[in-house]
Residue, then its C-alpha position, 0 to 999 in steps of 0.5 A: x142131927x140126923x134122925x138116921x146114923x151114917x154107915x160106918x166106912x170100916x164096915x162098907x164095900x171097898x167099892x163104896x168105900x173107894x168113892x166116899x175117901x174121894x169125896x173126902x180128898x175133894x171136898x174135906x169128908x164123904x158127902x153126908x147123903x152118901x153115908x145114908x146110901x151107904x147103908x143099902x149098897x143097892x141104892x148106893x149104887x143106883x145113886x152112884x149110877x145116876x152121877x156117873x150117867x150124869x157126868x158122862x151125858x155127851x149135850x150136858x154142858x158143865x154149867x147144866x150138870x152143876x145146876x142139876x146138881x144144886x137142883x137135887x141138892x134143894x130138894x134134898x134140903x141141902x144146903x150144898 
């Protein structure tokens, strides 16, 4: 149970609301640390903006992108 209640979608910018229903057509609902980011749109954004850096990197291959992914993800306590 999460010590922080999620953002509720009807409430978000249509921006932020567009990326967390791509999430949810991707991988089955919006990722729960985004519905966290939701609540501030600025950190919301900059997570966002970091991803978008991340996945548009030209000398990242695939397979180290995924890793930075999975790496952030345990220091987050994810279990993703």
């Amino acid at each position: 149970m999460a010590r922080i209640s999620d953002v509720d979608l009807q409430q978000v910018e249509p921006s932020m609301r567009k990326v967390l229903e791509g999430q949810r057509a991707r991988w089955g609902g919006p990722l729960l640390n985004h519905l966290l980011y939701a609540r501030v749109p600025t950190i919301f954004r900059a997570v966002r903006g970091m991803w978008a850096g991340i996945d548009s990197a030209r000398g990242l291959d695939e397979g180290l992108k995924a890793l930075v992914n999975r790496r952030v993800a345990w220091l987050n306590g994810c279990a993703f």
